[in-house]
MARNU-301744 format. One record per residue (C-alpha): x, y, z. Coordinates in nm, 3 decimals. Example, Ala and Ser with C-alpha at 12.3 -4.5 7.8 and 13.67 -1.06 7.14 Angstrom:
<node px="1.230" py="-0.450" pz="0.780"/>
<node px="1.367" py="-0.106" pz="0.714"/>
END
This chain:
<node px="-5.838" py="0.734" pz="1.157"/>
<node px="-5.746" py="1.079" pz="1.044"/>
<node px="-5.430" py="1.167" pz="0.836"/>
<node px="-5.142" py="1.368" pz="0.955"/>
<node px="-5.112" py="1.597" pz="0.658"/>
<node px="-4.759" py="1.702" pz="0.855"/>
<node px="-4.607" py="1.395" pz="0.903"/>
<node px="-4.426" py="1.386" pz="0.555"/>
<node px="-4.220" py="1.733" pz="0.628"/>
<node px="-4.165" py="1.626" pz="1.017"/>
<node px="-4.006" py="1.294" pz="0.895"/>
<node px="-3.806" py="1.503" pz="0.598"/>
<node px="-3.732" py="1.738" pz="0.910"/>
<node px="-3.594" py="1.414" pz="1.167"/>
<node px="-3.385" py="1.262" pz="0.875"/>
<node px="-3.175" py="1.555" pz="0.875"/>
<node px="-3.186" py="1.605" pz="1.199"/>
<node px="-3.338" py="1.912" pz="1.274"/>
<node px="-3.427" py="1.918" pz="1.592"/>
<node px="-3.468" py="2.251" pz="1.704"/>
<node px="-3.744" py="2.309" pz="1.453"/>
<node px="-3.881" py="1.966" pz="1.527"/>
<node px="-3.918" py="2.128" pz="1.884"/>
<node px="-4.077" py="2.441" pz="1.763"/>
<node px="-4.311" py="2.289" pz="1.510"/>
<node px="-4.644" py="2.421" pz="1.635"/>
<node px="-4.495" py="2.756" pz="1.549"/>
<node px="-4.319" py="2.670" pz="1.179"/>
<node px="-4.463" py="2.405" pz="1.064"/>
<node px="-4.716" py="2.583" pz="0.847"/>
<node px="-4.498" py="2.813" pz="0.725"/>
<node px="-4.410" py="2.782" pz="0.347"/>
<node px="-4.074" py="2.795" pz="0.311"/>
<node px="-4.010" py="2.475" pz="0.504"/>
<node px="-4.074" py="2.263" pz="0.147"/>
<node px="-3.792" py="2.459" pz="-0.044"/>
<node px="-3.587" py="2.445" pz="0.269"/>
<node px="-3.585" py="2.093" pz="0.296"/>
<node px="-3.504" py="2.100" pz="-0.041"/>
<node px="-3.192" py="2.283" pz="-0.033"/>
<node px="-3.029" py="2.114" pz="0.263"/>
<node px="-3.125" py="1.768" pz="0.117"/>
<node px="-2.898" py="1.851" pz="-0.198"/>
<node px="-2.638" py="2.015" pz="-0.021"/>
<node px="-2.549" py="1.676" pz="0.190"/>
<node px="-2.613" py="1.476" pz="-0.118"/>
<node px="-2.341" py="1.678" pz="-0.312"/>
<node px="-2.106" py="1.700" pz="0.002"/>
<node px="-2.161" py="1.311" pz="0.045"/>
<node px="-2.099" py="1.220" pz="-0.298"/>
<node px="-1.769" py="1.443" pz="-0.281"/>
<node px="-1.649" py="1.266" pz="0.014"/>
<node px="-1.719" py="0.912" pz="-0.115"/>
<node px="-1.510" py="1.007" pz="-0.414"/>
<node px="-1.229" py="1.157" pz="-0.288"/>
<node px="-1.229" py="0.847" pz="-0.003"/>
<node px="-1.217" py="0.617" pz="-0.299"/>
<node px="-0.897" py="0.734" pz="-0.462"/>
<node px="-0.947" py="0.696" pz="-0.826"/>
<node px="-0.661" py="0.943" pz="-0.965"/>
<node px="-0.629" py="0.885" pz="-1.330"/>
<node px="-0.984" py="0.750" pz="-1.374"/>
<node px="-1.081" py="0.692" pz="-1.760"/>
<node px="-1.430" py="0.626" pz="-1.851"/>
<node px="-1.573" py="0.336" pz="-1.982"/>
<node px="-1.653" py="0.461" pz="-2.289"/>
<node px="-1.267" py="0.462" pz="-2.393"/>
<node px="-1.251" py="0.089" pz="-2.376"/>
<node px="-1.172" py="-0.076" pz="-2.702"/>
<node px="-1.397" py="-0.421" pz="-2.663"/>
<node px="-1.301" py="-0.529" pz="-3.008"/>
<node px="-0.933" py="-0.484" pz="-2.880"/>
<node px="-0.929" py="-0.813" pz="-2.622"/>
<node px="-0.941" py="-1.149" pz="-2.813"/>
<node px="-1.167" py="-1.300" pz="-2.536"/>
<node px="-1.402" py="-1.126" pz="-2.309"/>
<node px="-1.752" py="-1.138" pz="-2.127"/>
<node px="-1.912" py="-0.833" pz="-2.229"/>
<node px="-2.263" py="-0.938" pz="-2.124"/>
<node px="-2.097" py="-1.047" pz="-1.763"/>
<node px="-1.917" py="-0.720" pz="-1.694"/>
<node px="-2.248" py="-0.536" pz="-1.816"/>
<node px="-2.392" py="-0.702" pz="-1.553"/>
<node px="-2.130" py="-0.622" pz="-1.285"/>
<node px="-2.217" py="-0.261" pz="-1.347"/>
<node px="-2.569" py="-0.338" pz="-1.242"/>
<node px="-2.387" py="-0.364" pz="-0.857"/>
<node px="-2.615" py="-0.668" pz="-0.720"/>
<node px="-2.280" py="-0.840" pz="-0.656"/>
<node px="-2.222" py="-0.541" pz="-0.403"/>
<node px="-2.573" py="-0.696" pz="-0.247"/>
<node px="-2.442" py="-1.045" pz="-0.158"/>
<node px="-2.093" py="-0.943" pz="-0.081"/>
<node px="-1.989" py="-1.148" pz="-0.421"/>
<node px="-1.636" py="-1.092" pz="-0.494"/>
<node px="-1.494" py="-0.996" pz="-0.922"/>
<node px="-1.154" py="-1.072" pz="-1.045"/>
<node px="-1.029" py="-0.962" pz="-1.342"/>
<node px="-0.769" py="-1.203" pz="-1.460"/>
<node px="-0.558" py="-1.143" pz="-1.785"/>
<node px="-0.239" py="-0.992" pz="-1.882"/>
<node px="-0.072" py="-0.696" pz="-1.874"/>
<node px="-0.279" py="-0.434" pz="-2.102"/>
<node px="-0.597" py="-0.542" pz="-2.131"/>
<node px="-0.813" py="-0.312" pz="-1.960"/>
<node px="-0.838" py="-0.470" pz="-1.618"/>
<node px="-0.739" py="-0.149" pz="-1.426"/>
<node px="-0.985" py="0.062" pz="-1.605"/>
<node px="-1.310" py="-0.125" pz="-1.557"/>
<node px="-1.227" py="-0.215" pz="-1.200"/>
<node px="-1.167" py="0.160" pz="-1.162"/>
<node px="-1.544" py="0.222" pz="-1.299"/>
<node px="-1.692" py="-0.038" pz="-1.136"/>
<node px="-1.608" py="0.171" pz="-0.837"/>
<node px="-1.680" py="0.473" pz="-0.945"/>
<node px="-2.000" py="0.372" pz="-1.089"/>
<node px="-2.069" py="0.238" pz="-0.757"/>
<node px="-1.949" py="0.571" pz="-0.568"/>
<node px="-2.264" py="0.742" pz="-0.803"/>
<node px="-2.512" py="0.485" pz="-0.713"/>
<node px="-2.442" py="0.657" pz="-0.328"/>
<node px="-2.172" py="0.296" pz="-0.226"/>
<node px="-1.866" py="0.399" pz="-0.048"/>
<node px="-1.520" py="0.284" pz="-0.255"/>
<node px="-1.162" py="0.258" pz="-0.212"/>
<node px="-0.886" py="0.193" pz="-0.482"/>
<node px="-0.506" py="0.066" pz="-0.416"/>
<node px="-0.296" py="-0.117" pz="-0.595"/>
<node px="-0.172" py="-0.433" pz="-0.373"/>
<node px="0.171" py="-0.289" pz="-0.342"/>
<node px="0.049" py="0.080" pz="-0.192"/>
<node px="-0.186" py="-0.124" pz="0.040"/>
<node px="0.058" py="-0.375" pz="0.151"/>
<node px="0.341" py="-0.124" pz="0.212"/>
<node px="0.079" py="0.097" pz="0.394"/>
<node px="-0.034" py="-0.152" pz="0.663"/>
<node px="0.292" py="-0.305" pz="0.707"/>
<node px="0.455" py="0.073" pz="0.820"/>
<node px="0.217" py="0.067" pz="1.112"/>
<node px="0.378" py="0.059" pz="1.451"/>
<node px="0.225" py="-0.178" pz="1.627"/>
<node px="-0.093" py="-0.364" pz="1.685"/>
<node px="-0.324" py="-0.069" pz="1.765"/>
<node px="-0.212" py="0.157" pz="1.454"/>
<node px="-0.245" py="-0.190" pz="1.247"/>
<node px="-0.586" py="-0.214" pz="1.358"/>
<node px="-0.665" py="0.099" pz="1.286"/>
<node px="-0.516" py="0.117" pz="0.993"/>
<node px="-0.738" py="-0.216" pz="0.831"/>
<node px="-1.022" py="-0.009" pz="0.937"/>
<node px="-1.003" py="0.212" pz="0.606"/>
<node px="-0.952" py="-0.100" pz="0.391"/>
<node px="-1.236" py="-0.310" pz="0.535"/>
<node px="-1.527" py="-0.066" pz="0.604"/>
<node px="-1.583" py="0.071" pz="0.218"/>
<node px="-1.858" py="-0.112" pz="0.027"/>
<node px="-1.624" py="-0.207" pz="-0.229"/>
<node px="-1.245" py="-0.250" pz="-0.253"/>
<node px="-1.038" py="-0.285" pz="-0.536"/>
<node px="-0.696" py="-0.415" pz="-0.484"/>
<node px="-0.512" py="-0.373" pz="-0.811"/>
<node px="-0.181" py="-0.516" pz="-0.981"/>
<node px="-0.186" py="-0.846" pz="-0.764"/>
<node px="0.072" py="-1.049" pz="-0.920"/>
<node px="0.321" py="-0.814" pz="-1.041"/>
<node px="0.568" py="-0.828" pz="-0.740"/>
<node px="0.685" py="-1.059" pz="-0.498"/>
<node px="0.575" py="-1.068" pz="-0.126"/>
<node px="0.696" py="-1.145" pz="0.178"/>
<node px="0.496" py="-1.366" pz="0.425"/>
<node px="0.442" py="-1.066" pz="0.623"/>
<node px="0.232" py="-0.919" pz="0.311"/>
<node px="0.084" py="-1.238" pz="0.290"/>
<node px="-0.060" py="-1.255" pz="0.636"/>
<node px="-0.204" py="-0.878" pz="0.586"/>
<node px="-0.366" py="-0.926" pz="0.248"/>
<node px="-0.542" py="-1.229" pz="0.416"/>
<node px="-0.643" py="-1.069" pz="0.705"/>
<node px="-0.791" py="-0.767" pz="0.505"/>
<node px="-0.980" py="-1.030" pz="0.291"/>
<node px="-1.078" py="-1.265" pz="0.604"/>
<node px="-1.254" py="-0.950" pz="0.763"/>
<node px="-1.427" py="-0.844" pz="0.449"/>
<node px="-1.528" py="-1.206" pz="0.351"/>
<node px="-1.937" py="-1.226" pz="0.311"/>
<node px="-2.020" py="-0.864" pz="0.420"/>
<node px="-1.828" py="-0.675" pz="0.147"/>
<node px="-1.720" py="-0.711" pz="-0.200"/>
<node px="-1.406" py="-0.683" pz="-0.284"/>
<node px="-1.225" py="-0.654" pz="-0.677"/>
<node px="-0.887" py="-0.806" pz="-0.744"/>
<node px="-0.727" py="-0.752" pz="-1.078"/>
<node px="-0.439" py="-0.949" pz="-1.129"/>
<node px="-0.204" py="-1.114" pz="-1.406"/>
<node px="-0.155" py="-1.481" pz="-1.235"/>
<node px="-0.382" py="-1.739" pz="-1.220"/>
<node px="-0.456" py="-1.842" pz="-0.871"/>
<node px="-0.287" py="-2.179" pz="-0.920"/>
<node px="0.056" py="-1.949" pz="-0.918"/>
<node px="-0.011" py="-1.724" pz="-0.622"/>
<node px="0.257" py="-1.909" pz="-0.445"/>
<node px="0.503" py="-1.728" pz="-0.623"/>
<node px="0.373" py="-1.418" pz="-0.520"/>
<node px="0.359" py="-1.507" pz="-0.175"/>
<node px="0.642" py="-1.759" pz="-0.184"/>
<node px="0.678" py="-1.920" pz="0.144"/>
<node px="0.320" py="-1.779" pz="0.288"/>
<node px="0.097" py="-2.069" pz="0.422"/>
<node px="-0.198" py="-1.846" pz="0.411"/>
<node px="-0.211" py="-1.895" pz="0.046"/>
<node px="-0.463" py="-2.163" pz="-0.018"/>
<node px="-0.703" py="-2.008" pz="0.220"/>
<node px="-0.703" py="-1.649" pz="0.082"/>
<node px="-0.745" py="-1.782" pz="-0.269"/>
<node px="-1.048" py="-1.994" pz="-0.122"/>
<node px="-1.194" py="-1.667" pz="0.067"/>
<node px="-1.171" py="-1.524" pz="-0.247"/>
<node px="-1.318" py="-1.732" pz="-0.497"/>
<node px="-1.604" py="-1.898" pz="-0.279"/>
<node px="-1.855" py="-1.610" pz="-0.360"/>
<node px="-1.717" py="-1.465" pz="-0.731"/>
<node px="-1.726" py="-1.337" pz="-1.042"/>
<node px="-1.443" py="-1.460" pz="-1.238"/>
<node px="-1.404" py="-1.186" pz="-1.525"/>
<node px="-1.080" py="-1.364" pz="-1.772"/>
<node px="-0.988" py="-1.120" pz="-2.048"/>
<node px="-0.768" py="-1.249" pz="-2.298"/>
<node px="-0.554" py="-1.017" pz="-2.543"/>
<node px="-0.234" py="-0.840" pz="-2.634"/>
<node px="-0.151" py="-0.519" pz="-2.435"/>
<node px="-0.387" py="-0.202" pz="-2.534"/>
<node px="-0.076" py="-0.005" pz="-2.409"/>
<node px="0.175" py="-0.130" pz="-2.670"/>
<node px="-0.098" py="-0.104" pz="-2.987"/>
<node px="-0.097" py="0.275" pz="-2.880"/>
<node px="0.247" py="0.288" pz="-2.905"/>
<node px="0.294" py="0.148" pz="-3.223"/>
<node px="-0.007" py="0.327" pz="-3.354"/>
<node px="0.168" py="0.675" pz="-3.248"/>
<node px="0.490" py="0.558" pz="-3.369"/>
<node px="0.373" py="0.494" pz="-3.734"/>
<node px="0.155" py="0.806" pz="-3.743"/>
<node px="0.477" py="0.990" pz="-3.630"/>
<node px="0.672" py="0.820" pz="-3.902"/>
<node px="0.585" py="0.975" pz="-4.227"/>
<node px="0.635" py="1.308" pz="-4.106"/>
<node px="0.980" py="1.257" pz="-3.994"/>
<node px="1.259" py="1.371" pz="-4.242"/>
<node px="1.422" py="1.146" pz="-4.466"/>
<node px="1.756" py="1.063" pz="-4.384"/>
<node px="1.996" py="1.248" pz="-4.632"/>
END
């Protein structure tokens, strides 16, 4: 059976969808130019993909990974979070929470972790729970609601940030669960958060979803605990006693 030394370019030419030339092959398909052609339309959709994904996933203020201080945190899984960068927890839907207090880089490596994954050609989207909650709950009525869930439950990856630093109403309750219901084993989502889960019920104080989001949560995940005093505050003192010396003596 002979080889159809074409078939390479006319598959290159149906994955982008060309289908005028497709129709007009007998009279291109020789032609030279096609390669570099192919070539230049595949990189422009790669680089206007990649833009999209990023600017989809919201990562304003994004510092790289190579600014994290690992000496800084008292207790942390290096080798485990090196891992998570390898994305195979994307592949099984598995879910990461970064648990720790306020400070200790939980923010910035869930940030990378997306953006790394944005690269790697994975849609993303960062929030922090209070901009997500707020957002969703503003929708007027059941169709805009539904709608609205769409942009938090389609991405590959979701990172819901700062769970655990305000209080929520039942309301909030109900829509954090039902954005982590729909997502539960066909997308992975990140949580970083201050409170162990045993005190999410005094986040969501009267909410009787509780005990079943914490169990969507944690039945497929990565449980990243980072232990240490706030990065924030050592840079603050650190800039406060370089400042000092070259302040003038009182007279």
């Amino acid at each position: 059976m002979s080889r159809d030394p074409d078939r390479p370019l006319r598959a290159r030419a149906q994955s982008l969808g060309l289908h005028g030339l497709l129709a007009h092959w007998q009279q291109v398909g020789h032609e030279s130019w096609l390669t570099t052609l192919f070539d230049l339309e595949e990189s422009e959709r790669k680089r206007r993909s990649l833009e999209r994904r990023l600017r989809e996933a919201q990562l304003t203020a994004l510092k790289p990974i190579a600014d994290f201080d690992w000496k800084h945190p008292r207790k942390i899984d290096r080798r485990l979070i090196d891992d998570l960068f390898e994305l195979r927890f994307l592949d099984d839907a598995t879910n990461v929470v970064f648990l720790g207090p306020n400070g200790v880089g939980k923010t910035l490596l869930a940030q990378n972790l997306a953006h790394h994954a944005v690269l790697r050609g994975r849609t993303a989207r960062f929030t922090s729970a209070a901009a997500m909650l707020s957002d969703l709950a503003a929708q007027d009525g059941a169709l805009a609601l539904r709608r609205r869930l769409h942009r938090y439950v389609k991405p590959d990856l979701l990172v819901i940030d700062e769970i655990g630093y305000l209080s929520y109403t039942d309301c909030s309750a109900d829509l954090l669960f039902e954005v982590i219901n729909r997502r539960y084993q066909h997308t992975s989502t990140i949580i970083t958060t201050n409170r162990a889960f045993s005190d999410w019920t005094a986040i969501f104080p009267n909410a009787t979803c509780v005990v079943t989001l914490v169990d969507r949560l944690c039945h497929r995940a990565e449980i990243v605990q980072i232990e240490g005093d706030s990065y924030r505050l050592k840079e603050a003192k650190d800039r406060a006693a370089r400042r000092a010396p070259r302040r003038p003596k009182a007279a």
